[in-house]
DSSP file (Angstrom, degrees, kcal/mol; ACC not computed):
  #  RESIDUE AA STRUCTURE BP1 BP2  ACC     N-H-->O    O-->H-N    N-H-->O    O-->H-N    TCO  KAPPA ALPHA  PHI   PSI    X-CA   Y-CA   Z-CA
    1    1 A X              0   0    0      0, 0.0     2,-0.0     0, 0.0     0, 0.0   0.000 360.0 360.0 360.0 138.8   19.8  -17.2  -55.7
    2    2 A X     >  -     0   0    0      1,-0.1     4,-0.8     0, 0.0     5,-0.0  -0.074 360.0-113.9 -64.7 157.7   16.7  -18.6  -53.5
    3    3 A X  H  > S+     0   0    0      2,-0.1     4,-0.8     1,-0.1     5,-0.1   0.882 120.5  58.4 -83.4 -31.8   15.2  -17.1  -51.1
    4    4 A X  H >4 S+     0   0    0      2,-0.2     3,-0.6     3,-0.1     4,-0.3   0.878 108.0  54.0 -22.3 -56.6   16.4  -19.8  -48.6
    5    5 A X  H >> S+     0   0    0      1,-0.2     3,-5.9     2,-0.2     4,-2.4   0.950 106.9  54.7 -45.0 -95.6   20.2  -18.7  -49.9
    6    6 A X  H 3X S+     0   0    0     -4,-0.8     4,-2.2     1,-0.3    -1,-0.2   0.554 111.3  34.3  11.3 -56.6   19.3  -15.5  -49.1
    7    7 A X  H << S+     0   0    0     -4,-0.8    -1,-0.3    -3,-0.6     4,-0.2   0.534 117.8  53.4-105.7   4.7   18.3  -15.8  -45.5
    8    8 A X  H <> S+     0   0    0     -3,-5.9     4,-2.1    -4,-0.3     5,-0.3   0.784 114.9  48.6 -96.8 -45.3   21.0  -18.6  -44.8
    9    9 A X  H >X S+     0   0    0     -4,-2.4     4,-1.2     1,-0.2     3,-0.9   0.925 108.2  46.0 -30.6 -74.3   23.1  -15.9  -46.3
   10   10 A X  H 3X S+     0   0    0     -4,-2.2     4,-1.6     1,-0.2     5,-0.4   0.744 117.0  48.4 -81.2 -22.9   22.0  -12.8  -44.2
   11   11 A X  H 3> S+     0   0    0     -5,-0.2     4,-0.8    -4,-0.2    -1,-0.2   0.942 110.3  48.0 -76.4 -27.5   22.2  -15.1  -40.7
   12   12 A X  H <X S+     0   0    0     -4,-2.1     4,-1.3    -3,-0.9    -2,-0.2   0.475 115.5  57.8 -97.4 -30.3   25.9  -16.5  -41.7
   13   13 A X  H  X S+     0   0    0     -4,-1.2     4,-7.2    -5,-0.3     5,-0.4   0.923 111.9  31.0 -43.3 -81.0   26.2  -12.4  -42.3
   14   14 A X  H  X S+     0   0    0     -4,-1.6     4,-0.7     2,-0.2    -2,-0.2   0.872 118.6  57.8 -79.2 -28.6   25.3  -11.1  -39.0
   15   15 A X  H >X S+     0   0    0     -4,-0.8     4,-3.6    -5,-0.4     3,-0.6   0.989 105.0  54.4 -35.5 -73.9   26.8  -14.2  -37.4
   16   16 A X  H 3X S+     0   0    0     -4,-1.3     4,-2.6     1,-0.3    -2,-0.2   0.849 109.1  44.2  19.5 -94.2   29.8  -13.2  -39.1
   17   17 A X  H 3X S+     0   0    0     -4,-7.2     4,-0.7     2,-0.2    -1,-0.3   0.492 107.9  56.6 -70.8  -3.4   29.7   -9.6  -37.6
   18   18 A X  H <X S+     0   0    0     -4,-0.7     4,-1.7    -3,-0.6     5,-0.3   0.841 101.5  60.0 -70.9 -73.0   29.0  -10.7  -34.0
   19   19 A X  H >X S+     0   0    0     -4,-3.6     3,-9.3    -5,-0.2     4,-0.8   0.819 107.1  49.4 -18.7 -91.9   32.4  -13.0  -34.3
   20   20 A X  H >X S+     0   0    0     -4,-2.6     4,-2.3     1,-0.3     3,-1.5   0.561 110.6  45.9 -42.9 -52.8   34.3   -9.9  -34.8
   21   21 A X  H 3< S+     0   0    0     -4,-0.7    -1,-0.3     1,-0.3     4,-0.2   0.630 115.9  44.0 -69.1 -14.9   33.1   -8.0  -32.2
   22   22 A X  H <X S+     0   0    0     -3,-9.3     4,-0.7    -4,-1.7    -1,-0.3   0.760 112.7  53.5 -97.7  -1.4   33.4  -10.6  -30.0
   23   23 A X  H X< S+     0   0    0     -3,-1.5     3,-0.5    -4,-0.8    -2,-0.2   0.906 108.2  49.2 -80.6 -59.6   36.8  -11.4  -31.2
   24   24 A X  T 3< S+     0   0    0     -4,-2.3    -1,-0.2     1,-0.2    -3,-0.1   0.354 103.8  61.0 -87.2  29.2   38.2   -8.0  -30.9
   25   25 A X  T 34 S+     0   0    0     -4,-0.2     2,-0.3    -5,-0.2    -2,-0.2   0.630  92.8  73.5 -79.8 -39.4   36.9   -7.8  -27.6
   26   26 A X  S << S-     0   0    0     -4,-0.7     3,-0.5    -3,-0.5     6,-0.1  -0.543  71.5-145.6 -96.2 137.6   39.0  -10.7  -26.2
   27   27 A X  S    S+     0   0    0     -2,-0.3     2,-0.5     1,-0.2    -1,-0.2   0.593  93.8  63.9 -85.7   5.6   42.7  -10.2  -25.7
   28   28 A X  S >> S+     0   0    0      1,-0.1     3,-2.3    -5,-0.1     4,-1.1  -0.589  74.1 170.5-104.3  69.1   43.4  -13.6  -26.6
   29   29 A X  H 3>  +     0   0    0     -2,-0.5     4,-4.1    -3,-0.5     3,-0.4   0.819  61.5  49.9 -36.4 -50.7   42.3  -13.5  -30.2
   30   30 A X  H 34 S+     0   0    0      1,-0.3    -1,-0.3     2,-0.2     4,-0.2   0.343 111.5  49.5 -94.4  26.2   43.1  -16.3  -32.0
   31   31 A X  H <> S+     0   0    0     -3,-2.3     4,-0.6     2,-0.1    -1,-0.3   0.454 108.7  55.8 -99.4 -16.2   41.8  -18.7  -29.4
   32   32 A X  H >X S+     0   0    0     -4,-1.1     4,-2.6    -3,-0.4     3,-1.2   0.936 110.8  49.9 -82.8 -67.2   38.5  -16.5  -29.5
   33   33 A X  H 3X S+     0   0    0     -4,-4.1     4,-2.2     1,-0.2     5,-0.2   0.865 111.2  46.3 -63.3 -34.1   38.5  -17.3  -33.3
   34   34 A X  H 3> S+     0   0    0     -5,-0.3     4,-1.1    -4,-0.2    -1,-0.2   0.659 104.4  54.3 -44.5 -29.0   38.9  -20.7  -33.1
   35   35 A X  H <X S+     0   0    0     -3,-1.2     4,-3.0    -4,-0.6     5,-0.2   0.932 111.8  47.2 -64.6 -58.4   36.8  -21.6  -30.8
   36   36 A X  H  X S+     0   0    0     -4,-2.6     4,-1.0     2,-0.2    -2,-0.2   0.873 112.2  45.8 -34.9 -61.8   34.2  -19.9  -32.7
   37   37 A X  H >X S+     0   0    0     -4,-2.2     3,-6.8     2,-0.2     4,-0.9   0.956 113.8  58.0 -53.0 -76.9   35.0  -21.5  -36.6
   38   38 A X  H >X S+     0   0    0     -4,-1.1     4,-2.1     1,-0.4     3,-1.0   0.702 112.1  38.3 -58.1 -64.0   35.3  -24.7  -34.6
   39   39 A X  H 3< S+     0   0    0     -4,-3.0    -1,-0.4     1,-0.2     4,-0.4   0.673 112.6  49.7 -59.7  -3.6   32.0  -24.3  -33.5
   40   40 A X  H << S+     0   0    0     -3,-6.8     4,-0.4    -4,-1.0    -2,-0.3   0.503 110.4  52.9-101.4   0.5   30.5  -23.1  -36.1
   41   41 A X  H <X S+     0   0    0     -3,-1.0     4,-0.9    -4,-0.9     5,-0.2   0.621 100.7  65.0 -65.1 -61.3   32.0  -26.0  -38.3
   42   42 A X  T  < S+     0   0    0     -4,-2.1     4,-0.3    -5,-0.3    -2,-0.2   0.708 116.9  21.9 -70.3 -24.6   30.7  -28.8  -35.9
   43   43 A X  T  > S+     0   0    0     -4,-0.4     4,-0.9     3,-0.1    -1,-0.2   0.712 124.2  52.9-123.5  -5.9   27.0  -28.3  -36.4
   44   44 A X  H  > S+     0   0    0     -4,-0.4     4,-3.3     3,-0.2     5,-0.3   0.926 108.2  55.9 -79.6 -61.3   27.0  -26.2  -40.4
   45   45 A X  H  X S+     0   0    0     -4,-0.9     4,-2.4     2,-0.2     5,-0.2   0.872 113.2  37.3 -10.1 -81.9   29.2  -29.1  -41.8
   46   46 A X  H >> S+     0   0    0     -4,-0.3     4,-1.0     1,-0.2     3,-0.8   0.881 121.7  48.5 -73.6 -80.9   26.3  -32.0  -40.7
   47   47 A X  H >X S+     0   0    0     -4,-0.9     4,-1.8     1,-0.3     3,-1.3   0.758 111.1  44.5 -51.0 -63.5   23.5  -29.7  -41.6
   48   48 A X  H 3X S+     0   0    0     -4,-3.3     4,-2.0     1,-0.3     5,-0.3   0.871 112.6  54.4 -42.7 -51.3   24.5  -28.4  -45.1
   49   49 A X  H <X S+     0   0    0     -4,-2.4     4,-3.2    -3,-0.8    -1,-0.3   0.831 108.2  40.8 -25.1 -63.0   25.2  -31.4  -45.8
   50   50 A X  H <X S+     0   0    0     -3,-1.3     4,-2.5    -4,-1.0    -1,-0.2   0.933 119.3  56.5 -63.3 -43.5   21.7  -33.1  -44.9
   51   51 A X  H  < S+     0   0    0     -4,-1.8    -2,-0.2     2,-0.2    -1,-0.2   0.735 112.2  34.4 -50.8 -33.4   20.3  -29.8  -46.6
   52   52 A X  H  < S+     0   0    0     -4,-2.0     3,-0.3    -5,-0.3    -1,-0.2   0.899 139.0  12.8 -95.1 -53.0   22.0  -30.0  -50.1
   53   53 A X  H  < S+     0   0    0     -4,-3.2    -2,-0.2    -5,-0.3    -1,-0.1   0.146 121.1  58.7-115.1  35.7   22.0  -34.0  -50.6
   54   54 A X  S  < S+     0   0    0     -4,-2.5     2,-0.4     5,-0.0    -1,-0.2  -0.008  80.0 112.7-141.7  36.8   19.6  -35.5  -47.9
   55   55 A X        +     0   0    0     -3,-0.3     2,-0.3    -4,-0.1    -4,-0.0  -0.879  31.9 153.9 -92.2 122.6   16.6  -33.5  -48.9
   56   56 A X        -     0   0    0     -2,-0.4     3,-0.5     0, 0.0    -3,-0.0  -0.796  56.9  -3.0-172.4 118.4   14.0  -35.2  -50.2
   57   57 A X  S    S-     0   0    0     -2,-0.3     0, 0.0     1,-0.2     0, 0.0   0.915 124.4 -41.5  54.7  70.1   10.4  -34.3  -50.3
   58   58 A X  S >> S+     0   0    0      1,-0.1     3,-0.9     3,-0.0     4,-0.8   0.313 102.8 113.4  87.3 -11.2   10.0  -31.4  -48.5
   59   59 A X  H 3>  +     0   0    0     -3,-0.5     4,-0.6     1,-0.2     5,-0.3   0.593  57.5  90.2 -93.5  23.7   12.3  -31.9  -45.7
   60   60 A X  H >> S+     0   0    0      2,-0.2     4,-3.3     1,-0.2     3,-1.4   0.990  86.3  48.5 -53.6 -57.7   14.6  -29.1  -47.1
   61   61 A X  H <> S+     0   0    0     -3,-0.9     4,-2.5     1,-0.3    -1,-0.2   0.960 107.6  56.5 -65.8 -50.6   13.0  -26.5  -45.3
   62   62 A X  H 3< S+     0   0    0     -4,-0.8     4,-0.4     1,-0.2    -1,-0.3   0.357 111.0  45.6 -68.8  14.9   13.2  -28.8  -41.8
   63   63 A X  H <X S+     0   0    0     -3,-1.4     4,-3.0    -4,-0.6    -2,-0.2   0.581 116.8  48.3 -29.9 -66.2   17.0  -28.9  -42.4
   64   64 A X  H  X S+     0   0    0     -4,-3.3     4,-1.1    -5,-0.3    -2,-0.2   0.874 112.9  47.5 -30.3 -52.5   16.8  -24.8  -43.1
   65   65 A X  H >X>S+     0   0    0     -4,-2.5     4,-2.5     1,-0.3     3,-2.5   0.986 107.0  51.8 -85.3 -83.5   15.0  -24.3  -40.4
   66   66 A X  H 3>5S+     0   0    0     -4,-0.4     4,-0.9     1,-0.2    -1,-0.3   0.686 118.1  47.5   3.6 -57.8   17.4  -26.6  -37.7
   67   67 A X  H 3X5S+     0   0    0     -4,-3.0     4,-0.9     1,-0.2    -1,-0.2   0.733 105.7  46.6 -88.2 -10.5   20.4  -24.4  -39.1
   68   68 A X  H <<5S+     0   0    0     -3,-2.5     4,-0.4    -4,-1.1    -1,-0.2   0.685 110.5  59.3-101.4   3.1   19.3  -21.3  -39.0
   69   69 A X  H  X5S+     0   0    0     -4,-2.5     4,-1.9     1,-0.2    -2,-0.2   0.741 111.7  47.6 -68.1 -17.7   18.1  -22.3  -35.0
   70   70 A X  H  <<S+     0   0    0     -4,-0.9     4,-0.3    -5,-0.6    -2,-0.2   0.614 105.7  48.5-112.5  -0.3   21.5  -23.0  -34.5
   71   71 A X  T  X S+     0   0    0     -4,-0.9     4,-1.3     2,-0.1    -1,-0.2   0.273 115.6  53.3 -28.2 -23.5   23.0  -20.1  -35.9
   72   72 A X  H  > S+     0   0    0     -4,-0.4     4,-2.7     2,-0.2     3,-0.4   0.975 112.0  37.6 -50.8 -72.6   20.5  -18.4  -33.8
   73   73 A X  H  X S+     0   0    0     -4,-1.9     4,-1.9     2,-0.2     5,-0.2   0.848 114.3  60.2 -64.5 -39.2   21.3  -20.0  -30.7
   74   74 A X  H  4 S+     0   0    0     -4,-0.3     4,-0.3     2,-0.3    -1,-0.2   0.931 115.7  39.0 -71.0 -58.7   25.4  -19.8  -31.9
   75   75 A X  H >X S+     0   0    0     -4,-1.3     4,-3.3    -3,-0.4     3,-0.6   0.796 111.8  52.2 -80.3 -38.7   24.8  -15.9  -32.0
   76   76 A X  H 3X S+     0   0    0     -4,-2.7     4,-1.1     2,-0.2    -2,-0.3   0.664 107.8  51.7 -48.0 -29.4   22.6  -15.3  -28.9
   77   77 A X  H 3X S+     0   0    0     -4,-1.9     4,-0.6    -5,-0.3    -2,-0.2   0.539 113.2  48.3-100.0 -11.3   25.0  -17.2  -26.8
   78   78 A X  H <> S+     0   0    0     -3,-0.6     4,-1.7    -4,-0.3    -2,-0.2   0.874 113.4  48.4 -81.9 -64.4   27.9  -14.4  -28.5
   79   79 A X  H  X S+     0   0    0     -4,-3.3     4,-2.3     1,-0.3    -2,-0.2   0.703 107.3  51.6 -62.3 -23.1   25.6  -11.6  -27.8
   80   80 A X  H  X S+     0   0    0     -4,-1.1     4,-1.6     2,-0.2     3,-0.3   0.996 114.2  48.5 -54.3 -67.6   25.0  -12.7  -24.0
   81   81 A X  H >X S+     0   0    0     -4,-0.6     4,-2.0     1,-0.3     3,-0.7   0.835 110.9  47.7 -63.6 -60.8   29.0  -12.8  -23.7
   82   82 A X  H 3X S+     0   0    0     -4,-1.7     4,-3.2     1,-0.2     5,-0.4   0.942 109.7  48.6 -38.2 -63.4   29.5   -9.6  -25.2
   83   83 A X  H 3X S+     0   0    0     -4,-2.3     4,-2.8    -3,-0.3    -1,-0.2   0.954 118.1  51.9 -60.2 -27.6   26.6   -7.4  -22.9
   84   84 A X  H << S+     0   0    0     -4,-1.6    -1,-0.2    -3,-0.7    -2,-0.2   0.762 105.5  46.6-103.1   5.4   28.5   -9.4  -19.9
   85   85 A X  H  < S+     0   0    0     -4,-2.0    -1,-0.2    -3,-0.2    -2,-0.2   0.428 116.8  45.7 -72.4  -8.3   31.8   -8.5  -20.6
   86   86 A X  H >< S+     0   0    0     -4,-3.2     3,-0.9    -5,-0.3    -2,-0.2   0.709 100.9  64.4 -79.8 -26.0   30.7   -4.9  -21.1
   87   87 A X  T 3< S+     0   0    0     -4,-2.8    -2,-0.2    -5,-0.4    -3,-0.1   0.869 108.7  50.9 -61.4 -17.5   28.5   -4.9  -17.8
   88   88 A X  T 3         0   0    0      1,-0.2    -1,-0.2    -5,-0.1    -2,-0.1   0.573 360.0 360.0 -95.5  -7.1   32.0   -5.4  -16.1
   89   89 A X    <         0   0    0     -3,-0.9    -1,-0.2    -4,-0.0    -2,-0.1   0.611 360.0 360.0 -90.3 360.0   34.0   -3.1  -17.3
């Protein structure tokens, strides 16, 4: 395994364990998880994709980098919703 794997891995991880928590936070669960897969679907799909077969002379790493800002951004925008559905309770 790469070290790329690896960190695409550990983000898709903690992504992963954000979902739940925000998932069993929501009383309407399985619209919570859906939304979520569904986004997370629309923008990993087109990037793995470009990453695995549309790589070509370096531009692996700008692909990498693109997905794991948007798994970034995908999980920062969970962790907001979570601290402000606990500031209300």
């Amino acid at each position: 395994m790469t070290e790329d794997t690896i960190y695409l891995l550990l983000c898709y991880v903690l992504l992963g364990i954000t979902m739940t928590a925000s998932v069993l936070k929501r009383p309407d669960r399985s619209r919570t998880i859906g939304i979520h897969i569904g986004i997370l679907l629309a923008y990993s799909l087109p990037l793995l994709y470009a990453l695995h077969f549309r790589s070509t002379e370096g531009t692996a790493l700008g692909w990498l980098i693109y997905l794991m800002v948007a798994i970034g951004i995908h999980w920062a925008v969970i962790v907001i919703g979570l601290v402000r559905s606990s500031c209300r309770s």
